[in-house]
N, C-alpha and C positions, 0 to 999 in steps of 0.2 A: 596821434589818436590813442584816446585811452586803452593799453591791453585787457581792461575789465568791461568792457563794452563792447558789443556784437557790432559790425558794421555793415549796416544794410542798402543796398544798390534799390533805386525806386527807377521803374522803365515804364516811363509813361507812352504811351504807343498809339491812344487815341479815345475816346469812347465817353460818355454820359459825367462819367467819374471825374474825368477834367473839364469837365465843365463850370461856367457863373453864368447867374442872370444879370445879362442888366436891365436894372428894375426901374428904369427910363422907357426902353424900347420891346423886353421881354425876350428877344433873342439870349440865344446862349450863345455863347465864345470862351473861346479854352483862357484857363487861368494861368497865370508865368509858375511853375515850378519853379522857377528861384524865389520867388517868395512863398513856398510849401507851407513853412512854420507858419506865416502869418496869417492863412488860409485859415490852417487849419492846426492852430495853438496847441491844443490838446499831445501833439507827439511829440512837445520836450518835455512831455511827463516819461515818456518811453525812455528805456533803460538801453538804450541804444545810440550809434550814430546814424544818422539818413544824409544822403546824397543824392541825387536824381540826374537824372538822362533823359533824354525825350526826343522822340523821331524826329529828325527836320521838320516832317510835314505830317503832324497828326492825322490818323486816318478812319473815316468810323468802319467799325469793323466789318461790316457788310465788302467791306471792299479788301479785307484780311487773302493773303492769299500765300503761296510757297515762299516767295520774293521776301514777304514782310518775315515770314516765321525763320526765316536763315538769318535776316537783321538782328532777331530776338536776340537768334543761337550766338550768333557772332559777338554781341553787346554781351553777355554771359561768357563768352569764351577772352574776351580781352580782359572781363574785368574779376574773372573766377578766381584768381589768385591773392586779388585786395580787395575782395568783399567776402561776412561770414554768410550773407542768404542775399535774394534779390526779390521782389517784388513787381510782378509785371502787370500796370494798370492799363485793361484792356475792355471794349465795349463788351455787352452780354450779350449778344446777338450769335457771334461766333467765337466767344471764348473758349469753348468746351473742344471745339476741332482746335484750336491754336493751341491749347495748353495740351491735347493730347499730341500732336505733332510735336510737342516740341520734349515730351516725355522720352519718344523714339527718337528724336534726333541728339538730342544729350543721356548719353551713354557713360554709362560709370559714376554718373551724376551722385556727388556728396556731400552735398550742400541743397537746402531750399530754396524752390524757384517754388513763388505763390502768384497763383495767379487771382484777380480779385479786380472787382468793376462795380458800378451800381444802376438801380433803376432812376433816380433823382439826381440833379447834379449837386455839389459838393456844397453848393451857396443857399439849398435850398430850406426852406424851414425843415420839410420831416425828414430832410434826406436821411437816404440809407447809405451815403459814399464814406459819410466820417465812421462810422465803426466799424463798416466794411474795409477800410485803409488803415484804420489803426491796430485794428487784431491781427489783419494780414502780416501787419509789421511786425507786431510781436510775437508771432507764432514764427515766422522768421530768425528771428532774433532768440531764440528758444535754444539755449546751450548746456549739455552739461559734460563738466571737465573738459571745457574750452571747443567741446565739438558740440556740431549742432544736433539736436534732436530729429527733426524733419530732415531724410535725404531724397527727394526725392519731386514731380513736378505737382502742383496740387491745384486747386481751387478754394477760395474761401467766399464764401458768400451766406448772409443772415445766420450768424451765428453755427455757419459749420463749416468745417473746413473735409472737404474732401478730395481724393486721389484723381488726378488730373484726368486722369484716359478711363475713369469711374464716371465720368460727370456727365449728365445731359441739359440742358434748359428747359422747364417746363411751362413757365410762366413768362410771359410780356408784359404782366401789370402789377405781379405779388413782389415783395420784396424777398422771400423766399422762392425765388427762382429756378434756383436749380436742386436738383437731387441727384443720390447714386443708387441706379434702382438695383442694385446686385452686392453691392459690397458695403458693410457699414460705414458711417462717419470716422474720417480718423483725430478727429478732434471737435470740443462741443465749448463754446465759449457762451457764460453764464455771471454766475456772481464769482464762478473762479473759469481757468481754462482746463478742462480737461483732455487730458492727449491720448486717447488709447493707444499707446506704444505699440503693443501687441499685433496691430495691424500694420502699423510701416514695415517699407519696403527696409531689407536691411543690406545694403548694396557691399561689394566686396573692396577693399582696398586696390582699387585699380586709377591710374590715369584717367582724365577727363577725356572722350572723344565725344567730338563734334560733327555730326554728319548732315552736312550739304546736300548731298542727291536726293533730292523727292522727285518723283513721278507724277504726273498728271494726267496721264493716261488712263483714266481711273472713272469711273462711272456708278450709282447709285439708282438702282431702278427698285418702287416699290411693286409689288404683286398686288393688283386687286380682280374684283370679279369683273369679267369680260375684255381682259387683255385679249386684243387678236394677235394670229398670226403674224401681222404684217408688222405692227410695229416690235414686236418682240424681234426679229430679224433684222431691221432695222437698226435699232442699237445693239443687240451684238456684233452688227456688220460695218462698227464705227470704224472710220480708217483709223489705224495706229491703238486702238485700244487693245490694254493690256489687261485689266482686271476690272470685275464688274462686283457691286454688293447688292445681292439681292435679300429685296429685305420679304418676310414671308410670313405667313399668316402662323401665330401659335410658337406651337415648340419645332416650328421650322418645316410647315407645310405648303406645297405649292398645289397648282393643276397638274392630275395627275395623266392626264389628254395625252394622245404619241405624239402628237403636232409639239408641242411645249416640251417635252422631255427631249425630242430628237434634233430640236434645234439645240437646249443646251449641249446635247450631246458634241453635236458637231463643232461647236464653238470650244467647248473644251478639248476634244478631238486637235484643235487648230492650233491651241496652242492658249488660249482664252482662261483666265483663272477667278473664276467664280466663286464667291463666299457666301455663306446663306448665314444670315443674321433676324433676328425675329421684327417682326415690326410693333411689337407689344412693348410698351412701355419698361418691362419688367421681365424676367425670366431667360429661358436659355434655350436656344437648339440643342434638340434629341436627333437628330436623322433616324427612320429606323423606328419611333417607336408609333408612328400610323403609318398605314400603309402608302398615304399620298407623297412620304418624304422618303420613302425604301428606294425611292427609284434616284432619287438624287443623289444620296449615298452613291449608290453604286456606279454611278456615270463620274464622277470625281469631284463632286461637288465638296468644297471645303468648310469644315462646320466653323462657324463664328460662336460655339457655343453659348455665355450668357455676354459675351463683351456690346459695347455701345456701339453705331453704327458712326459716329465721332471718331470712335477710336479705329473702328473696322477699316474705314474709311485712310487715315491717316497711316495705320497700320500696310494698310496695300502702296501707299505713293513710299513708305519708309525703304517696304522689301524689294519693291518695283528698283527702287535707287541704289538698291545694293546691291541689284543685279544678282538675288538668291535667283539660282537655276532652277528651270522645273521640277526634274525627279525629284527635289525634297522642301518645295515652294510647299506645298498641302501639311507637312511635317512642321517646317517651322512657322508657318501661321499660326496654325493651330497648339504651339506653344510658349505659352507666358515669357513677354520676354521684360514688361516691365509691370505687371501684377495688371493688367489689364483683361484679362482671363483669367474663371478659376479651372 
């Protein structure tokens, strides 16, 4: 392999993106990666090498779960040594929890793992899969003085590329699908690519680890008007649950009722670890600054401040796996450990 050429790992894993029509019957059916190039011509104009892997059993991502995301990690960890970036082509449905999980499971990561999918399949007239695939690659492939620019786990999709555990979905039908509603684009592809440097993560000279143990223990409840008593109890009374994300009205306001308070109370009391995350598109928990959210504060409730609920989410099955102890489980959640929080 040329030493003047980036060599880039493609992990096709299941989703829209590998898809063809046939234009006999209309069914979609996934296309052979071994014949990529001929798919999709356009990436031996790329100033790179492409390889490709692909799960035995492609899977659409609705059905993405811990199982698959350690497959990722593992395919990254065999191949982290002979490849300069990797590329993982994954459905948009649950890409934003799989590239944020896989952000905390590769640790010390120093190299680009892109994550990127589309809404059309790749055979289609307007598709969005060939430029979504081809920039991912070259943003991949983005080197200077023989190391990569990007270290770190991302998303790229309609012309932006942003920080993995940044990402949410907002769209089922737009081709700009996704956004990062808290932290800028860290790259904007146009008539040229621009990179804002300035925003990547700038990891330290350390070994690759790979971490395995996720938690499933884990539960996502949103707050609306007229939760009872009953079922609030209920789910915190799940056997074997460990951590719950409560997602909450605002800059992280809940019912401020003794019935609601005193159950959290008790639940954290038990041993039960509660994040309060906004259920607002945008913005960040305050605990603290109305009076509905004082009380939450002070029972131990863990502020998810502006992070994603993707990330919140994948964040608790990472710490759950590390087996981070209580006395400073609220400490290190609540700090940045891969720019997912500011």
């Amino acid at each position: 392999m040329p030493l003047n050429k980036a060599s880039i790992l493609l992990i096709y894993t299941g989703g829209t993106i590998g898809m063809m029509k046939d234009f006999e019957t209309g069914a979609l059916k996934a296309f052979n990666f071994d014949k990529l190039l001929e798919n999709v011509p356009e990436l031996r104009q790329l100033d790179c090498e492409i390889e490709t892997i692909s799960f035995e059993h492609p899977i659409d991502s609705s059905n993405m779960n811990i199982e698959q995301w350690i497959k990722i990690a593992e395919i990254i960890e065999e191949n982290y040594d002979s490849f300069d970036g990797f590329v993982v082509l994954h459905g948009s449905d649950t890409m934003s929890y799989s590239a944020s999980a896989l952000s905390f499971m590769l640790e010390n990561l120093a190299k680009p793992v892109i994550f990127t999918g589309s809404q059309l399949p790749v055979g289609d007239l307007r598709t969005d899969a060939k430029e979504n695939l081809i920039t991912a690659i070259q943003i991949a492939s983005q080197r200077e003085k023989s190391l990569p620019i990007v270290k770190e786990v991302c998303l790229y999709f309609e012309y932006k590329l942003y920080r993995a555990n940044r990402s949410t979905k907002i769209s089922a039908e737009h081709f700009n699908a996704f956004t990062s509603p808290n932290y800028p684009a860290l790259a904007e592809s146009g008539v040229h690519l621009k990179i804002n440097r300035d925003l990547l993560l700038k990891p330290k000279s350390k070994k690759l680890l790979v971490h395995r143990e996720m938690s499933d223990n884990v539960m996502i409840l949103k707050i609306f008007p007229g939760l009872n008593p009953e079922s609030l109890a209920a789910i915190l009374g799940i056997k074997n649950l460990k951590a719950i994300i409560l997602e909450t009205y605002g800059s992280g306001n809940a019912p401020s009722e003794d019935w609601f308070i005193e159950l959290l109370d008790k639940a954290i009391k038990s041993g039960l670890f509660i994040v309060n995350v906004t259920q607002c598109s945008g913005g960040s928990v305050n605990m603290g600054q109305y009076e509905t959210s004082t009380q939450l504060r002070e029972i131990g409730v863990i502020s998810g401040k502006d992070i994603t609920t993707e990330a919140a989410i994948t964040k608790l099955m990472y710490l759950l796996g590390q087996k981070v102890s209580g006395d400073v489980f609220k400490t290190v959640f609540e700090t940045p450990l891969r720019g997912e929080m500011g």
